[in-house]
C-alpha positions as CSV (number, residue, x, y, z in Angstrom):
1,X,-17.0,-6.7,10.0
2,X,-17.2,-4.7,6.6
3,X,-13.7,-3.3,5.6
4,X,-13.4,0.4,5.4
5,X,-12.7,2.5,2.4
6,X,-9.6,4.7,2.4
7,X,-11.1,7.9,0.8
8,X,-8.5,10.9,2.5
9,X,-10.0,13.7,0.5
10,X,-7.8,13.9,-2.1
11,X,-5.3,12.2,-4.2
12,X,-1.8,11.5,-3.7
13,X,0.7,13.6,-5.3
14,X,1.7,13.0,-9.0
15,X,4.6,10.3,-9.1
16,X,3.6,8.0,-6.7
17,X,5.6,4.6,-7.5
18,X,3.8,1.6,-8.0
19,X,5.7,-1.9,-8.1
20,X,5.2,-5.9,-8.4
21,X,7.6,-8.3,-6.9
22,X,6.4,-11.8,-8.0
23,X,6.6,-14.4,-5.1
24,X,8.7,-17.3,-7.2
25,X,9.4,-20.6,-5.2
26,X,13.0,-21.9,-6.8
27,X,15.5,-25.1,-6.4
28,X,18.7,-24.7,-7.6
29,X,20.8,-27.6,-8.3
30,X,24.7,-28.6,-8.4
31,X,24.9,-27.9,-12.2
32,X,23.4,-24.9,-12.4
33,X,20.1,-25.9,-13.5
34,X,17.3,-23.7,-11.2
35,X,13.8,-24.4,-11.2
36,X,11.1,-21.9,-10.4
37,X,7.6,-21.9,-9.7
38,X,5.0,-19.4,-8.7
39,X,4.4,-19.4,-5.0
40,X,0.8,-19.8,-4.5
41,X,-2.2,-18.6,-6.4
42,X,-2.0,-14.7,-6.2
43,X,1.7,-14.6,-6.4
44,X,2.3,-10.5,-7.6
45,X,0.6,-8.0,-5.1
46,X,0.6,-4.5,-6.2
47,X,2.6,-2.3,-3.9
48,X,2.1,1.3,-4.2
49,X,4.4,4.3,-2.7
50,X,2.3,7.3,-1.8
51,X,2.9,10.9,-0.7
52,X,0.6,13.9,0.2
53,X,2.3,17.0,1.0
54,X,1.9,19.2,1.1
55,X,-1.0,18.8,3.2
56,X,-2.8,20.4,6.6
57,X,-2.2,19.4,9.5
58,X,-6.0,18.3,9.8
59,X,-5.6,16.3,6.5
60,X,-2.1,14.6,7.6
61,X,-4.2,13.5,11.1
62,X,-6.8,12.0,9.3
63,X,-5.0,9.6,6.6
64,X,-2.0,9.1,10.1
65,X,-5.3,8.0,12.3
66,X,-6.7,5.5,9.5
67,X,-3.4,3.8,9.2
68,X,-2.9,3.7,13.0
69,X,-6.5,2.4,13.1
70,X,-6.1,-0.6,11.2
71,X,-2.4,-1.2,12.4
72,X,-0.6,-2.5,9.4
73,X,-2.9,-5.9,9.8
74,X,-6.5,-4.9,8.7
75,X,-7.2,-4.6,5.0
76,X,-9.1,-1.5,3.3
77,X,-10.4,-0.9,0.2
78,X,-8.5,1.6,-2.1
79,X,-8.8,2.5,-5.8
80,X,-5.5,4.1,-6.8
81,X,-5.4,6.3,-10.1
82,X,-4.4,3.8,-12.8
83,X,-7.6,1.1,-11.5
84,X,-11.5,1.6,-12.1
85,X,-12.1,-0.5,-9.1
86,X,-11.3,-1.0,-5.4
87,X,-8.6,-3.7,-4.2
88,X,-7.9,-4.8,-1.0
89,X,-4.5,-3.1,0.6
90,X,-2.6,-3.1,4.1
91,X,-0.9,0.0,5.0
92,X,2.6,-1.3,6.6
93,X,4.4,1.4,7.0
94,X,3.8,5.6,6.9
95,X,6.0,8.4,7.6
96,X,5.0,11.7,8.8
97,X,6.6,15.1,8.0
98,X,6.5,18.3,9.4
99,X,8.7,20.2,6.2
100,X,7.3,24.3,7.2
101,X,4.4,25.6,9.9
102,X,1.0,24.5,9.3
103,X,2.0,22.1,6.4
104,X,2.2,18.4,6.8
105,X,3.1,15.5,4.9
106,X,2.5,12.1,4.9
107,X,4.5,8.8,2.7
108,X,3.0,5.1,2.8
109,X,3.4,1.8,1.2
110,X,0.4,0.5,0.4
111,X,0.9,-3.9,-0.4
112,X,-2.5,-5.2,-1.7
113,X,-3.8,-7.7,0.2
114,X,-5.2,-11.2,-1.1
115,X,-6.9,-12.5,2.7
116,X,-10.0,-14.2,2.7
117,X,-11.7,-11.0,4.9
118,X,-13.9,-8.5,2.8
């Protein structure tokens, strides 16, 4: 099965954090001496923090019901802002706000994905 593209309309607000956490195998040994050494082959997924709001309520359905579609376990495509090209993400977690009547708003972390499906 084809993955799906995450395309909610519009972008996320301005400021969205984006961070790498490098997955480092290490030894440490009795005299202090630590060796490290990179933990597999694609060893610094992207991880993005992303908010809309404010949003409709229509808009905050949508983007809730692709995330509770694929569960946290199937990957999407995505492009964020600062990439020319779609990479492969899970959604993990989301959070859904309701800040005023009729207005909505939605935080994610998206973690890119390096599985095997496409």
């Amino acid at each position: 099965m084809a993955l799906q593209t995450f395309s909610p309309g519009r972008n996320p607000n301005l400021g969205m954090a984006y961070q790498q956490r490098p997955r480092v195998l290490s030894a440490a040994f009795g005299d202090g001496y630590v060796q490290r050494t990179a933990d597999g082959l694609n060893t610094m997924p992207r991880s993005y923090r992303l908010e809309w709001a404010p949003c409709t309520p229509a808009e905050a359905d949508y983007i809730i019901g692709f995330f509770e579609t694929h569960g946290g376990v199937t990957p999407f495509w995505w492009t964020s802002p600062r990439d020319g090209s779609p990479r492969k993400y899970t959604c993990p977690e989301w959070e859904r706000t309701e800040p005023q009547w009729n207005a909505s708003g939605v935080s994610a972390t998206f973690v890119e994905d390096f599985g095997l499906a496409v």
